[in-house]
C-alpha positions in Angstrom: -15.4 12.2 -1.4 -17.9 9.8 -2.4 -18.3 11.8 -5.7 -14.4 11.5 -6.3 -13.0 9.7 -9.7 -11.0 7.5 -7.5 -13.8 6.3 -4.8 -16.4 6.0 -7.3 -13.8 3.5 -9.0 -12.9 1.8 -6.5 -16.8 1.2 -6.0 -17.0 -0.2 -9.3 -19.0 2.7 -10.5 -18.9 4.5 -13.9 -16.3 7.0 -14.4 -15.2 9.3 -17.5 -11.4 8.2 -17.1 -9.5 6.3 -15.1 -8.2 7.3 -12.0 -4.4 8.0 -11.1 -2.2 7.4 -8.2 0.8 5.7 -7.8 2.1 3.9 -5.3 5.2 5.9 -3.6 4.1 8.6 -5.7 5.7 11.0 -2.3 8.9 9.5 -2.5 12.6 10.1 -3.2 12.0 10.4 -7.2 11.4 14.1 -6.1 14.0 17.0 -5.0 11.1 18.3 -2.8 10.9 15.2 -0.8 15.1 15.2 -0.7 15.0 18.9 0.5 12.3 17.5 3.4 14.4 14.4 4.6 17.9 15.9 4.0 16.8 17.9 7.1 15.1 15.1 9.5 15.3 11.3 9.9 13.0 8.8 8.1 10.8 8.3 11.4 11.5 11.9 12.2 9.2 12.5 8.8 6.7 9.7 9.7 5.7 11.0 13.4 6.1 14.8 12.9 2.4 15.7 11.5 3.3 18.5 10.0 6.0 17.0 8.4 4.2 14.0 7.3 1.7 16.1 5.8 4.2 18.2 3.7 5.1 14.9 2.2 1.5 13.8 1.4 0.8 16.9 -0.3 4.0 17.1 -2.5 2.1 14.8 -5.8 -1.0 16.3 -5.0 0.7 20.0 -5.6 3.4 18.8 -8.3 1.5 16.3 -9.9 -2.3 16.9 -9.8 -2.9 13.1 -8.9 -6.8 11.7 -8.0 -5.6 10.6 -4.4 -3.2 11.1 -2.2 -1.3 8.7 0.4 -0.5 8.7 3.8 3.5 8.8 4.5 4.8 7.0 6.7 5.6 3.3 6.9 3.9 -0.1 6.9 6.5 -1.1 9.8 5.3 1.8 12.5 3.0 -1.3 13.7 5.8 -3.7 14.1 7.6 -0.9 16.2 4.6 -0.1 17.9 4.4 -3.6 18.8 7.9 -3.3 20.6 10.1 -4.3 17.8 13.1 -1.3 18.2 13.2 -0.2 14.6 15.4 2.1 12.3 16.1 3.2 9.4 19.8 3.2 8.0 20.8 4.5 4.8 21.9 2.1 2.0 20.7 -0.6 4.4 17.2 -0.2 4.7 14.7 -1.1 7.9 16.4 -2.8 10.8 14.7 -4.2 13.8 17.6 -4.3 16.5 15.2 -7.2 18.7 14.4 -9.6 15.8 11.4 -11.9 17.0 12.4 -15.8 16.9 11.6 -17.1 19.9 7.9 -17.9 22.1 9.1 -15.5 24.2 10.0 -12.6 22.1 6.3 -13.6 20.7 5.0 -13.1 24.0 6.4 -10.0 24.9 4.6 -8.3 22.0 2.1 -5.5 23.0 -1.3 -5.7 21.1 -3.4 -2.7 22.7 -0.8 0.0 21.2 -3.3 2.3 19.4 -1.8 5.1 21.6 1.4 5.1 20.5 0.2 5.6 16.7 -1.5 8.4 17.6 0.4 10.5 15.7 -0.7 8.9 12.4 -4.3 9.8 13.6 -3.1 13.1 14.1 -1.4 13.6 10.5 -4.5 12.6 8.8 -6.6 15.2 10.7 -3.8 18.1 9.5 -3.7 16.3 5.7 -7.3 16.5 5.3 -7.3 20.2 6.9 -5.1 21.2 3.9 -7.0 18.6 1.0 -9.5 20.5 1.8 -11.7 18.0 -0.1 -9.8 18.3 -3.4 -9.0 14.6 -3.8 -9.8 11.3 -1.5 -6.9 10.5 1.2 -5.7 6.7 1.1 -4.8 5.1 4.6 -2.8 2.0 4.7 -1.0 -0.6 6.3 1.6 -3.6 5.9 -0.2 -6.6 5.6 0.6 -9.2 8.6 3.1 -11.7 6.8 5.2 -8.4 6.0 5.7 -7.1 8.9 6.3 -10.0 10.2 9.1 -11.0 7.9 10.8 -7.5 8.6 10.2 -9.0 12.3 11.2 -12.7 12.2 14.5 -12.0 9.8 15.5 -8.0 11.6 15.2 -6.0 8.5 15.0 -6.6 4.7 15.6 -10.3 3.2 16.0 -11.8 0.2 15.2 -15.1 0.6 12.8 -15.2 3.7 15.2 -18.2 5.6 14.1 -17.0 8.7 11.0 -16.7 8.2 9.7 -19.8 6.5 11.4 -21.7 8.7 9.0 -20.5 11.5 6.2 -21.0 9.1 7.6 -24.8 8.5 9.2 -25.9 11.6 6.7 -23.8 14.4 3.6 -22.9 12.5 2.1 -22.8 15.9 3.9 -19.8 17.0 4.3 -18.4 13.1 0.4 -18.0 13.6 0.7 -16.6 17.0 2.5 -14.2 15.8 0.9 -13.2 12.9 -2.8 -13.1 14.9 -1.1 -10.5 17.1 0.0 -8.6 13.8 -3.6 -8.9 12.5 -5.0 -7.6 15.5 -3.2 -4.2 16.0 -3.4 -3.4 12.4 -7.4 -3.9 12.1 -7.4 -1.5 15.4 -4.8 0.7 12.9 -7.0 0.7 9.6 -9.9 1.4 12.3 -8.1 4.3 14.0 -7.1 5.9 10.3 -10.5 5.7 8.9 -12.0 7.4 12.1 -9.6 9.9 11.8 -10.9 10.6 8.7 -9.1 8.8 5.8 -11.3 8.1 2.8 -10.1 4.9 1.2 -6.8 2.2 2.9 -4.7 -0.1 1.5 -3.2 -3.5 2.6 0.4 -4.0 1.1 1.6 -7.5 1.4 4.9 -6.6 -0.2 6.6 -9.9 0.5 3.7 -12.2 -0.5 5.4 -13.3 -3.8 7.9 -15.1 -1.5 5.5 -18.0 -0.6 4.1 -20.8 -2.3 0.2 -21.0 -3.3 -0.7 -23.5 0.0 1.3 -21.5 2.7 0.2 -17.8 1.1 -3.7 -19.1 1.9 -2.7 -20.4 5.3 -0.5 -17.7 6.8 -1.0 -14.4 4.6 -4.4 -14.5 3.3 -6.6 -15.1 6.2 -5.2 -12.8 8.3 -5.8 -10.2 5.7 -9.4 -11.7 5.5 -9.9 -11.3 9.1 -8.2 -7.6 9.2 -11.1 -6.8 6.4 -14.2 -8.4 8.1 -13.2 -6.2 11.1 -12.9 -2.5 9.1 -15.5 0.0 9.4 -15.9 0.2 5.6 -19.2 2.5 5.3 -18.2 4.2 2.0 -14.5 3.3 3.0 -13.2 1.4 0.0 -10.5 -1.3 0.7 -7.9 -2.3 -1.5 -5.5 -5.3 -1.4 -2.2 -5.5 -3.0 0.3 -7.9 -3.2 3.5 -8.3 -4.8 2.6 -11.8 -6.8 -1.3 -10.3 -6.9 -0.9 -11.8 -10.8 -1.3 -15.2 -9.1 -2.9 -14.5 -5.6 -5.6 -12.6 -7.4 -8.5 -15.1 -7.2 -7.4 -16.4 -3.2 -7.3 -12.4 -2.9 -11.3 -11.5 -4.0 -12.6 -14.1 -1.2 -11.0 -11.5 1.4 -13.7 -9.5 0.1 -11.4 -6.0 -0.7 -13.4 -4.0 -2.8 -10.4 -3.3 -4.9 -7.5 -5.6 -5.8 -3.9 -4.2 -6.6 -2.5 -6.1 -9.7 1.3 -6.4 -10.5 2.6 -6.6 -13.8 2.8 -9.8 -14.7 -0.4 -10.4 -16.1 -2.7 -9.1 -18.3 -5.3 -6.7 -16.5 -8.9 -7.0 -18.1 -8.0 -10.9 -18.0 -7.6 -10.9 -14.3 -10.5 -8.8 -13.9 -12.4 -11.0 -16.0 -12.0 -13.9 -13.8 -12.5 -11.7 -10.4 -16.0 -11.6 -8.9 -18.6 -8.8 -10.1 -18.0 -5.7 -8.3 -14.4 -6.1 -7.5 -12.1 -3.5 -9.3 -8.5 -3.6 -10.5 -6.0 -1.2 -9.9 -2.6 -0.9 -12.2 -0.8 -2.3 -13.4 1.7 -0.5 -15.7 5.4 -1.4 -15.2 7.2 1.4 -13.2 10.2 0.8 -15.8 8.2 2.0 -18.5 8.7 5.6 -16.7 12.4 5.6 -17.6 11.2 5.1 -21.4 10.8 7.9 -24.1 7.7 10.3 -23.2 6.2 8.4 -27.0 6.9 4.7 -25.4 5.4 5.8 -21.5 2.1 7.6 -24.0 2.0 4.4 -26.4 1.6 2.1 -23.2 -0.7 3.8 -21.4 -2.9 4.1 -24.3 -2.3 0.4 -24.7 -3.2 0.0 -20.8 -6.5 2.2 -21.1 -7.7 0.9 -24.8 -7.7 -2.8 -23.5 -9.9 -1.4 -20.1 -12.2 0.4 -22.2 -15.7 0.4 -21.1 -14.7 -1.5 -18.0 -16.1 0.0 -14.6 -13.8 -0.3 -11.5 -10.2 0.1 -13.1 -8.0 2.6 -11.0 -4.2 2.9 -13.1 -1.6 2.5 -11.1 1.7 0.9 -11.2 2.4 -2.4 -10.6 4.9 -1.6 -8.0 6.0 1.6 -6.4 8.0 4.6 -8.2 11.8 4.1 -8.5 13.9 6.9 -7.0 15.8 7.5 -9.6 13.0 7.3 -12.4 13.1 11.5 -14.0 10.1 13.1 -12.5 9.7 14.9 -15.5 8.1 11.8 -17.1 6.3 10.8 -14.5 3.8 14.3 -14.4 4.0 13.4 -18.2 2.0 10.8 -17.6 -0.1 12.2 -14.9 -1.1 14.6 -17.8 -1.1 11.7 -20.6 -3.9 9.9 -18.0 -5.7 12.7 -17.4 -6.1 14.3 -21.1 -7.5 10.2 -21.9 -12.0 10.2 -22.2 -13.6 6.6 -22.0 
């Protein structure tokens, strides 16, 4: 895998195109994933190998991408942890034990590697049917995530909950979020020994805090989840909703790739990164409802601007949309993969 377009990118090394995948590129933009979970729950699909394996494989089969993802979820730790977690349609993730209290903080587990086990064992029958076609991306929810799903019981849009234990108990906000760190450095761990090639942090919720608290309760636990990886030719990539801004705070992690949203123009950002650290994205995922000409014109725009530029990876900057036509996504799989430096 070390040879792989994607890898070698993400290593800041030369390659003839960019890399693709994009992020919920096995999701619910595709009938083959609806004719998967139309027959089994969400977690069903995350803790059934086989299952999450057929997932997996669906963009590398329809789509021909340069990497595939792990499915499942970046709240399996949270549950793992003890939070009682599921999934509701139209409603999203619910945690029916919300964590508020020191004692809900206490009774959270930290040595719970055994009850992931089945994510070690999906990456075993993944890479079984990769076969060494394309690298295999592990990941996890970064610790301020998953503890906002935690703190507020399921999805939020304004954090209430959340910030006020970061404002009002700091001391128990970094309890918490220590515990979180720890299990999901033993998680990254347990993936890459299982034999994922590449993982990814996703601090979905990090554009919900200002610059001062982001540094003191996301980013250095993210830090300290990276300085404990086993990274031998194991890439690590960061990504952060608000990465446009974070970016900079983000390279003293030390990821070896950063994730960058929209917002922001990419060879500036990469530009003021440190050598050696690529960029991955950032096209918007709205552009994929455009006219197959506007989705072309902005890729090309996209690429022509990261021309010549060692350690760029496209992706979006955000996942897929479910109801974006997969028709124009594998358009512009194809668009990306026709493209020569």
């Amino acid at each position: 895998m070390r040879d792989s377009l994607l890898i070698k990118a993400a290593f800041s090394e030369q390659t003839e195109r960019p890399p693709v995948w994009m992020m919920r590129q096995a999701g619910r933009f595709m009938k083959e994933y609806w004719d998967i979970k139309n027959k089994y729950s969400f977690l069903e699909m995350c803790k059934t190998p086989e299952i999450a394996a057929d997932v997996t494989m669906l963009p590398v089969d329809l789509l021909g991408i340069d990497g595939a993802i792990l499915f499942s979820d970046i709240l399996v730790t949270g549950e793992a942890m003890g939070g009682d977690l599921s999934f509701n349609a139209g409603v999203g993730p619910l945690f029916a034990n919300p964590v508020r209290t020191q004692a809900d903080i206490d009774a959270l587990q930290t040595d719970v590697l055994d009850k992931l086990q089945y994510v070690g064992d999906a990456i075993k029958v993944i890479q079984q049917r990769l076969n060494g076609r394309i690298p295999l991306i592990g990941f996890a929810g970064a610790p301020f995530t998953v503890m906002s799903y935690l703190v507020e019981g399921g999805s939020s849009k304004d954090f209430k909950r959340t910030k006020l234990m970061l404002h009002n108990e700091p001391e128990m906000a970094h309890q918490l979020l220590s515990k979180i760190a720890t299990v999901t450095a033993d998680y990254l761990n347990m993936q890459i020994a299982a034999g994922v090639n590449a993982v990814q942090i996703f601090d979905s919720w990090a554009q919900a805090l200002a610059w001062d608290d982001y540094k003191e309760f996301s980013h250095r636990y993210i830090a300290e989840i990276i300085s404990k990886l086993n990274r031998k030719d194991i890439p690590v990539i960061s990504f952060c909703k608000g990465s446009s801004v974070f970016a900079p705070l983000m390279a003293e992690a030390k990821p070896d790739v950063i994730s960058i949203d929209w917002n922001v123009d990419l060879l500036d950002i990469k530009k003021r990164l440190p050598a050696g650290i690529a960029v991955q994205g950032n096209l918007d995922p709205h552009i994929l409802y455009a006219d197959k000409k506007v989705i072309k014109e902005r890729i090309y725009r996209l690429f022509d601007r990261m021309k010549g530029e060692n350690g760029f990876i496209f992706n979006l900057g955000h996942g897929i949309m479910p109801d974006i036509p997969f028709d124009n996504v594998k358009y512009a799989v194809e668009v990306i993969k026709e493209y020569r430096n």
